[in-house]
C-alpha distance (Angstrom), angle and dihedral (degrees) to the residues before:
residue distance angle dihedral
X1 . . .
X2 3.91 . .
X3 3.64 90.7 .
X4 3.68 89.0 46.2
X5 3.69 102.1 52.3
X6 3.69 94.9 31.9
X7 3.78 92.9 115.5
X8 3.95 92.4 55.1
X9 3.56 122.8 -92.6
X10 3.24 104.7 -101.5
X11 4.27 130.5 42.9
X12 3.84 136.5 -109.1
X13 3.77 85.3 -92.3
X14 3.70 95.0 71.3
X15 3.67 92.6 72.0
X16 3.74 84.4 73.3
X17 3.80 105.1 28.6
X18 3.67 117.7 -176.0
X19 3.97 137.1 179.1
X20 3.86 122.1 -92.7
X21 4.17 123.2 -85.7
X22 4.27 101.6 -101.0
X23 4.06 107.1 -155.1
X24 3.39 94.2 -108.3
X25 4.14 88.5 69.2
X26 4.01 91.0 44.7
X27 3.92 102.5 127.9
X28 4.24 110.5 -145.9
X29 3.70 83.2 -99.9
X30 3.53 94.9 55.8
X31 4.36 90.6 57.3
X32 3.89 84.6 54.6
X33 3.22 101.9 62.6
X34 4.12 121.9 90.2
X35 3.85 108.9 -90.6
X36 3.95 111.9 -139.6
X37 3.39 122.0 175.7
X38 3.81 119.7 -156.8
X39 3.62 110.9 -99.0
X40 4.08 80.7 43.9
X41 4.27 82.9 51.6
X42 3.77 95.2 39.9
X43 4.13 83.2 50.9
X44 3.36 95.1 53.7
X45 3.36 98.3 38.4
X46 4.21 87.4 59.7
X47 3.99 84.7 59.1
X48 3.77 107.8 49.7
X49 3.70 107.4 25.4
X50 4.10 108.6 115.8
X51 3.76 90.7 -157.9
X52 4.29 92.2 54.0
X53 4.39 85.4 44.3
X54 3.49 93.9 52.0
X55 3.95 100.7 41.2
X56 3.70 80.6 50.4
X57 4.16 91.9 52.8
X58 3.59 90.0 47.0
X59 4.29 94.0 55.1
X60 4.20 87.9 49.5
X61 3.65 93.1 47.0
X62 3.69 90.5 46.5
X63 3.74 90.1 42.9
X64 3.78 93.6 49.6
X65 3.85 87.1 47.2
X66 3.60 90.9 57.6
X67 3.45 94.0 45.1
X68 3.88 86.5 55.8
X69 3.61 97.5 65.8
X70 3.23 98.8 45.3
X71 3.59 91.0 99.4
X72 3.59 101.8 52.2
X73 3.44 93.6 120.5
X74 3.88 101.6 58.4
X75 3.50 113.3 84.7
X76 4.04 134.8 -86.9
X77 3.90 103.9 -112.8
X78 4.19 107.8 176.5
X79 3.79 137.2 162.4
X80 3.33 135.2 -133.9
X81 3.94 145.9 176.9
X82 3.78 124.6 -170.4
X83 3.64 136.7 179.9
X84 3.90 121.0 -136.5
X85 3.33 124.4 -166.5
X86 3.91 107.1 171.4
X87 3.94 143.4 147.2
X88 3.79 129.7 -130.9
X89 3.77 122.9 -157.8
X90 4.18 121.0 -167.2
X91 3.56 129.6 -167.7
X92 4.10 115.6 -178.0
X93 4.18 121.6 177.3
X94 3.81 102.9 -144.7
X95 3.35 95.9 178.6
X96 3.49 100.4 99.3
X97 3.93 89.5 49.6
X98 3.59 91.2 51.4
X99 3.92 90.2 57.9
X100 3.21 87.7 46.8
X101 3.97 102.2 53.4
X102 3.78 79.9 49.7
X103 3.57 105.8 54.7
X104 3.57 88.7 43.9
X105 3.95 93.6 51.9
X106 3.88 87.5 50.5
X107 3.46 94.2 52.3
X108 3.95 91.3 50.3
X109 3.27 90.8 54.5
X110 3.08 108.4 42.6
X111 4.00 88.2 60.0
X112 3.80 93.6 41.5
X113 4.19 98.6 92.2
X114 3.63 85.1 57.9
X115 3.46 102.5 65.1
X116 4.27 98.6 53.4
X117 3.52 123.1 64.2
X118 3.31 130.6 -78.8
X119 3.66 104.2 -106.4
X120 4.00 83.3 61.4
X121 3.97 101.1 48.1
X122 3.39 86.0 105.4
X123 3.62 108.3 56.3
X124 3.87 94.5 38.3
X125 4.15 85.7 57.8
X126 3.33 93.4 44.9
X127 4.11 91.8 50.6
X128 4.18 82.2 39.0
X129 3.47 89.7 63.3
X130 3.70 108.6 45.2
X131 3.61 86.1 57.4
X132 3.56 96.4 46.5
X133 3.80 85.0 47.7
X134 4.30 90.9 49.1
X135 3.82 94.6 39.3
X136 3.92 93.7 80.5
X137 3.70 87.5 55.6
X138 3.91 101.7 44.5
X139 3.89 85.5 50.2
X140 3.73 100.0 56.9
X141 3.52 89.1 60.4
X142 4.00 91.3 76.0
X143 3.52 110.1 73.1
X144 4.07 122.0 -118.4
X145 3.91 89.2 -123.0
X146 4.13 125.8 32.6
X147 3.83 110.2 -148.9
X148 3.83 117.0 -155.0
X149 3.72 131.5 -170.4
X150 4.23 130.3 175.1
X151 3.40 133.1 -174.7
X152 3.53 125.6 -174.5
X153 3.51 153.2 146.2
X154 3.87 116.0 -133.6
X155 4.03 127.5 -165.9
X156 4.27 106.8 -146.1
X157 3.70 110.0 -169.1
X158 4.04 108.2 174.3
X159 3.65 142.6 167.4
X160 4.28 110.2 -153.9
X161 3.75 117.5 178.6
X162 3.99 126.1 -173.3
X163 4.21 123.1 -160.7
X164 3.87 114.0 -164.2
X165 3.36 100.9 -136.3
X166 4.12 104.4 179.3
X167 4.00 111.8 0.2
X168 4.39 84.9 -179.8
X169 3.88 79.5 -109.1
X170 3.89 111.8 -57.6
X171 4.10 91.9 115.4
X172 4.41 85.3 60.7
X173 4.07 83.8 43.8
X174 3.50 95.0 47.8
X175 3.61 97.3 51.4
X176 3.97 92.7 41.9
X177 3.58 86.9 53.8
X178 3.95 91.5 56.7
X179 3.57 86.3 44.8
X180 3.90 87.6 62.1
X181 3.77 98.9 40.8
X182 3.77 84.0 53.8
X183 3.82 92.5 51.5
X184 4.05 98.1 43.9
X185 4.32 80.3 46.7
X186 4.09 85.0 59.9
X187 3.89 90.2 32.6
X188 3.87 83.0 57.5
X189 3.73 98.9 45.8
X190 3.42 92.0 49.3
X191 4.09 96.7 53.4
X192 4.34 83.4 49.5
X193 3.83 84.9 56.0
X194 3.82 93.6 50.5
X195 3.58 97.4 31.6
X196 4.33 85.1 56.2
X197 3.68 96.3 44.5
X198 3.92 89.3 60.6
X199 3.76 86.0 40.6
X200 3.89 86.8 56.7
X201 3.64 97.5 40.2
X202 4.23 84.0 53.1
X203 3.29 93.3 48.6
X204 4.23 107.9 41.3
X205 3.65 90.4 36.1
X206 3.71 93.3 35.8
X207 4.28 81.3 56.0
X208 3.73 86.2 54.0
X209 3.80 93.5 48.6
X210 4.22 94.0 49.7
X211 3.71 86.5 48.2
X212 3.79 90.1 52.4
X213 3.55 93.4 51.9
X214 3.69 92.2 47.7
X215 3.72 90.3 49.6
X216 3.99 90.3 51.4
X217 3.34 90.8 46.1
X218 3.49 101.8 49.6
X219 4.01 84.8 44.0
X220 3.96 87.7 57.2
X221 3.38 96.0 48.2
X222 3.94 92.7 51.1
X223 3.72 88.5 49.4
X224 3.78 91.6 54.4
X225 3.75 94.8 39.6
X226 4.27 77.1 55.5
X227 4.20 88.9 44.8
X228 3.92 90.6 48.9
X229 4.02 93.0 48.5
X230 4.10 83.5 55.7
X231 3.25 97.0 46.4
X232 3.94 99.1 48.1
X233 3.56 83.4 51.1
X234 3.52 96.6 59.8
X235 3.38 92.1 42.6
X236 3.48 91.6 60.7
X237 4.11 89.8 52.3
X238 3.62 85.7 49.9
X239 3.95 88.7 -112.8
X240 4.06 92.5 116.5
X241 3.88 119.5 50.8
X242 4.28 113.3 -138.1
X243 3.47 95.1 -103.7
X244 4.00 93.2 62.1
X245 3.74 90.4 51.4
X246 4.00 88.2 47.9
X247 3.87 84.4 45.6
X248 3.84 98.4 55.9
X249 3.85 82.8 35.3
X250 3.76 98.6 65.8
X251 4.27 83.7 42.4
X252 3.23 83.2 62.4
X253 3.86 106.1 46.8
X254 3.98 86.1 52.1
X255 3.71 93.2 46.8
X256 3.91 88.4 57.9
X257 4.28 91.4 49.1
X258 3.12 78.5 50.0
X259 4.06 97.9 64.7
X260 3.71 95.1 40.1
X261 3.44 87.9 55.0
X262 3.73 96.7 51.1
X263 3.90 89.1 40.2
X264 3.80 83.1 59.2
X265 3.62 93.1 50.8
X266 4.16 90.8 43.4
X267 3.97 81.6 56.4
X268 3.75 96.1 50.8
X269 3.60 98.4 47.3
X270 3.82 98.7 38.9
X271 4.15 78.0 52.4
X272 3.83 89.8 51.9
X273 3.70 101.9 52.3
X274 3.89 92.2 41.7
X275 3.43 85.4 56.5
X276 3.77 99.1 44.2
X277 3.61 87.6 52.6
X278 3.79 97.9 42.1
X279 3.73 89.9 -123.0
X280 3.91 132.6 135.7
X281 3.47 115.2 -92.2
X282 3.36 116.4 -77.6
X283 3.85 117.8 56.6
X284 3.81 112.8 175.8
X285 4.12 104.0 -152.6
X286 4.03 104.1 -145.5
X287 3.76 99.8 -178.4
X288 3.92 103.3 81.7
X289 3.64 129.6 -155.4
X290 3.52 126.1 -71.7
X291 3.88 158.3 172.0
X292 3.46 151.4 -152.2
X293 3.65 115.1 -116.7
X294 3.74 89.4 -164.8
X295 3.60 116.4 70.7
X296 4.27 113.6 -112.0
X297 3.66 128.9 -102.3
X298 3.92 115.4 -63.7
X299 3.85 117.5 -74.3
X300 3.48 102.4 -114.1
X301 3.85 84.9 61.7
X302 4.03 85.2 75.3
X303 3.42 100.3 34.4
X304 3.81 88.6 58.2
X305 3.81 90.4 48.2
X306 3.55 99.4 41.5
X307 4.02 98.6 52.0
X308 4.08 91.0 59.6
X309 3.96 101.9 28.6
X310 3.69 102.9 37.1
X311 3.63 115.5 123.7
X312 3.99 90.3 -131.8
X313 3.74 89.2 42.7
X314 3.70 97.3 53.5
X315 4.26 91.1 43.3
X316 3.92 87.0 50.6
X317 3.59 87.2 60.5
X318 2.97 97.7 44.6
X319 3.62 99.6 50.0
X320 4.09 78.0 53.9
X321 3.15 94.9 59.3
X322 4.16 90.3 46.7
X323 3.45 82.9 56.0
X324 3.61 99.4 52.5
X325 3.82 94.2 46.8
X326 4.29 87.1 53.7
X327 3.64 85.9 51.6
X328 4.41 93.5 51.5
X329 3.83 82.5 42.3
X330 3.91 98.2 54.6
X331 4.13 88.5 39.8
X332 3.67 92.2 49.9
X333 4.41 79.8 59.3
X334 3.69 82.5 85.1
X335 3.61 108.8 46.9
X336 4.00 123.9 84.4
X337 3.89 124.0 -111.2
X338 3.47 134.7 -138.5
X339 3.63 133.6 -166.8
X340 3.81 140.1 171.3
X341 4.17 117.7 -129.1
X342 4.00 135.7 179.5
X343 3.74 134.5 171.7
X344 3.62 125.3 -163.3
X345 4.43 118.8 -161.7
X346 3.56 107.8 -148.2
X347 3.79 91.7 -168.4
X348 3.76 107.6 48.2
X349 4.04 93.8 142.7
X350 3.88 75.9 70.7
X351 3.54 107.9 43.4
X352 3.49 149.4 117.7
X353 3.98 123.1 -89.4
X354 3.74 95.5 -121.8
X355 4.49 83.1 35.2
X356 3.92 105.2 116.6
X357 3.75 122.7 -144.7
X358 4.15 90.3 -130.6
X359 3.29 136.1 -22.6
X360 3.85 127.9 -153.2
X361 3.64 132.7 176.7
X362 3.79 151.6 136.2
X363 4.59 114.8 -114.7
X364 3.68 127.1 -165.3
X365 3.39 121.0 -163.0
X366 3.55 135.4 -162.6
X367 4.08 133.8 -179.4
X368 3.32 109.0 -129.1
X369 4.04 105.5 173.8
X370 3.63 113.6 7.0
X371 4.24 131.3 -162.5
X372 3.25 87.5 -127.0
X373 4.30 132.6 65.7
X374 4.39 90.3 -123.8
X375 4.11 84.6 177.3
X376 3.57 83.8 64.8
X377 3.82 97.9 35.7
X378 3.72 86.0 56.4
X379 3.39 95.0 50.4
X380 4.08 100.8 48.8
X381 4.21 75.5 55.6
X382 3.43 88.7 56.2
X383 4.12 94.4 48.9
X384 4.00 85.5 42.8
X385 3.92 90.5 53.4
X386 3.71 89.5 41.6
X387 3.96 93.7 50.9
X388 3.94 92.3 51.6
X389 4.06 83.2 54.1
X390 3.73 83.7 65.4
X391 3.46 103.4 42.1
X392 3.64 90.4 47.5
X393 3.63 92.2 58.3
X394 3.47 100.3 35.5
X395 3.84 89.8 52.4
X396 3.74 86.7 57.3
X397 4.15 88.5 54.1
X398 3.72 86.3 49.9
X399 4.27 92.9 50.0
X400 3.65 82.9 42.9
X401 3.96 94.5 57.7
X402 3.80 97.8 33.9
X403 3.88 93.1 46.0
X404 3.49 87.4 52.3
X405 3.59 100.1 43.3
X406 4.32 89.4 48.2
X407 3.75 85.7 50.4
X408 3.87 88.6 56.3
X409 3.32 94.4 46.5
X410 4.11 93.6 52.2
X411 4.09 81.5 49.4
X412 3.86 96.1 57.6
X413 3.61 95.2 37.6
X414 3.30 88.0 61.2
X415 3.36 98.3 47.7
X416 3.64 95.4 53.5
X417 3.79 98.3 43.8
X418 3.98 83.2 57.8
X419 3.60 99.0 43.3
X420 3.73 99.2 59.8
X421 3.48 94.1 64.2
X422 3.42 87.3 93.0
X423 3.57 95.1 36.2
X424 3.93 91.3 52.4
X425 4.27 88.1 51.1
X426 3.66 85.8 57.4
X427 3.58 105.8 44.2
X428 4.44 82.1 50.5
X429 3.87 86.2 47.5
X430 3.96 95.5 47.7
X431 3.97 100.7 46.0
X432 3.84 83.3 48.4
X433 3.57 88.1 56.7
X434 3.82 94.6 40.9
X435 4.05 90.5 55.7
X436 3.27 96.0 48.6
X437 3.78 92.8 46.8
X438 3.83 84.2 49.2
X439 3.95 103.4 46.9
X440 4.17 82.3 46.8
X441 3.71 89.8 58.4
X442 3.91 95.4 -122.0
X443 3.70 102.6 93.6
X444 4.15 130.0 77.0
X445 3.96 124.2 -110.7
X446 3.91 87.0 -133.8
X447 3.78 90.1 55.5
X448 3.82 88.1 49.6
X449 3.50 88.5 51.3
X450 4.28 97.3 47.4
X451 3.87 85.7 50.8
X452 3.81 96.6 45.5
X453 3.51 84.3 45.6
X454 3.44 109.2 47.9
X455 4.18 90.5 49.2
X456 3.65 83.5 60.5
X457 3.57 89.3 57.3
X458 3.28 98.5 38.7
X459 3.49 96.0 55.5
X460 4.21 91.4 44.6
X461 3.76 87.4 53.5
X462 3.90 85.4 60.5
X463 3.43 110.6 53.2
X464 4.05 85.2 32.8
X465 3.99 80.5 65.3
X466 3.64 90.2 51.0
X467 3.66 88.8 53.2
X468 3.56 96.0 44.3
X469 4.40 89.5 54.0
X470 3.66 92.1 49.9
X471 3.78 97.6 49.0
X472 4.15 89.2 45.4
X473 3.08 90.3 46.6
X474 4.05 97.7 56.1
X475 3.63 87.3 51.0
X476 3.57 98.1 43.2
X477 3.71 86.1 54.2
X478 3.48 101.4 37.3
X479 3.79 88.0 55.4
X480 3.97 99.4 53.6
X481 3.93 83.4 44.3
X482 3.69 94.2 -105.0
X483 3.48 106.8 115.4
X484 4.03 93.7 120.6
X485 4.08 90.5 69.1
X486 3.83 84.4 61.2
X487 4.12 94.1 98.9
X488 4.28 75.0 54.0
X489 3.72 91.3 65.9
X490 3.76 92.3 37.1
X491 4.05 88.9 53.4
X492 3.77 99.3 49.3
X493 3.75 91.3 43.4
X494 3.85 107.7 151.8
X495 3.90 99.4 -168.5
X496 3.80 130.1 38.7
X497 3.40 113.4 -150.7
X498 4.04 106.2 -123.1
X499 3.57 142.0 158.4
């Protein structure tokens, strides 16, 4: 409501309020212009205003966010192909295998005549020693060091697929915060759609009220134009010293300031609701002010409305609830993690030595020393969480205040608008009086003036109070949430504002 209203609830044209245009004062130009009624504005207005289109953007794009990570915990299944060309290079020392082999030889052969019989001794250590006497030769043809080189080119096509299986709670803070982002987006929208209806309701009815006070102005400038003719007369009879004449004269002269200012002020606000409704200049409202003679539904009726379905309201918690998630997110900094992995080669006949076939297997992970101070972290989420708590409720004081203080100011325009019925009656019946007085020769040009004067105001003070409900009651209902029953007040309207 603060955020609504900041801009004062009422425009630059109240300063000079004036009564609405009746069809009988239409001008030619007046009958060109496009006719709109309200509902017909408030239509159009849904359809070209930039600020309603991009409040609307920025709820799908946090809606398809949040639909985005709503998958987070299904598991990360990718593909991939790679091309290898590498080269290996070996070097083994055999020598200590070749001693070895040939200590182990020696000592087989040495025990060899033992096991055949006796008659054979011979022979076997005859055979024995040949080979003992060859095996020095047969071993220096291996080399005391083997050097190996490869080169190769190796095609890797792989699937590999991760599953979180405990993230210590970030994946349920993640998604709650993209729950709240997509709830302050709507929160948002909705405060652009309240914050244009009083915007429209300034501006169409604000159009009626600058073509009331040109009207009235135009009306008291006739009438003095009428009070001057009278008065010159008489002065020519000798009725009317000079200094009435230059009395009524100078009433005059400031009546007609007076319409170029107001046809100024016409111009501007025509200008601004043409341009609010991105429509040529020249919209004709049709649907003219009005009130409720009945007083509204109780108070706490709004208050109730406006402390769950306010647009600030609803963002507050939702910023809370922003909050909150940060605050699971920084906690969940200290807990482990554990996920399940696998990889599967689909080309092992061309593979790397160390390349396995698959792999599967189940990682836990835990932070040990971090970069970054998480006990503090976690508690500047804590202070942020803590903060939205206030806001939240102090946002509901402030509905609270401004809901009341709207609903106040519906009440005494009402008031007003119906209490100078009798106040309008009077001012008619007292310039009557005055003229009469005047054309007979016994009454004053100031007292002509006073009563000419105050029906003028009079009259301005009446359709100002008609101005006055309307824009109240936008805000009023755009605070509790209700501003679609507005066209309801509009249609059981009991009193037209008129001249």
């Amino acid at each position: 409501m603060a955020g609504l209203m900041a801009a004062g609830p009422f425009p630059a044209a109240m300063a000079a309020p004036a009564e609405q245009i009746s069809p009988a004062a239409a001008t030619p130009s007046d009958t060109a212009r496009m006719a709109i009624s309200f509902d017909a504005a408030r239509e159009r207005l849904a359809r070209v205003s930039p600020s309603l289109s991009g409040a609307g953007h920025e709820v799908r794009a946090s809606e398809e966010q949040a639909a985005a990570l709503k998958a987070l915990n299904r598991p990360v299944v990718s593909a991939s192909a790679s091309v290898i060309e590498y080269q290996k290079s070996l070097s083994v020392d055999l020598t200590g295998e070749k001693n070895a082999f040939a200590n182990a030889t020696s000592d087989y052969l040495d025990g060899l005549p033992g096991q055949f019989p006796p008659e054979f001794a011979g022979i076997v250590q005859q055979v024995t020693g040949r080979i003992e006497q060859a095996l020095p030769g047969l071993l220096s043809l291996i080399p005391d060091t083997l050097d190996y080189r490869v080169r190769d080119t190796v095609f890797r096509p792989s699937v590999t697929a991760a599953l979180p299986l405990y993230t210590g709670g970030a994946i349920p803070a993640v998604q709650r915060g993209a729950g709240a982002t997509v709830a302050l987006a709507r929160a948002k929208e909705a405060g652009a759609q309240s914050l244009s209806q009083i915007q429209l309701v300034q501006a169409y009815f604000g159009q009626q009220l600058a073509q009331a006070l040109l009207a009235s102005a135009v009306e008291t400038r006739d009438g003095f134009d009428r009070h001057l003719a009278n008065a010159r007369a008489m002065e020519r009879e000798g009725v009317l010293p000079r200094a009435g004449v230059l009395q009524v004269q100078v009433a005059r002269d400031a009546a007609q300031r007076a319409v170029e200012r107001a046809a100024l002020e016409e111009a501007t606000a025509s200008d601004t609701l043409a341009r609010l409704l991105d429509a040529q200049p020249g919209v004709r409202p049709t649907t003219p002010l009005f009130v409720n003679a009945r007083p509204i539904e109780p108070l706490d009726q709004f208050l109730t409305s406006a402390s769950e379905g306010h647009p600030q309201a609803r963002a507050a918690d939702a910023a809370r609830d922003l909050a909150g998630a940060g605050e699971d997110l920084a906690r969940s900094r200290f807990r482990p993690q554990a996920f399940a992995f696998g990889s599967y080669n689909f080309n092992r006949d061309n593979a790397l030595p160390t390349d396995p076939d698959w792999i599967a297997g189940v990682g836990v992970r835990y932070t040990l020393l971090s970069n970054i101070d998480r006990q503090r972290s976690l508690n500047a989420a804590r202070e942020r969480r803590q903060a939205a708590d206030d806001a939240a409720r102090d946002a509901r004081k402030t509905i609270a205040i401004e809901t009341n203080r709207a609903y106040n100011l519906v009440e005494t325009a009402r008031r007003s608008f119906l209490s100078l019925d009798s106040s309008l009656a009077a001012a008619n019946e007292n310039l009557r009086v005055q003229e009469v007085a005047f054309r007979e020769g016994e009454g004053t040009a100031a007292a002509l003036i006073d009563a000419r004067t105050a029906l003028s105001l009079a009259r301005t003070q009446r359709i100002a109070a008609a101005y006055e409900y309307v824009v109240a009651l936008s805000a009023l209902l755009a605070a509790s949430n209700r501003g679609d029953s507005f066209p309801d007040y509009l249609a059981r309207a009991d009193r037209i504002s008129a001249p």
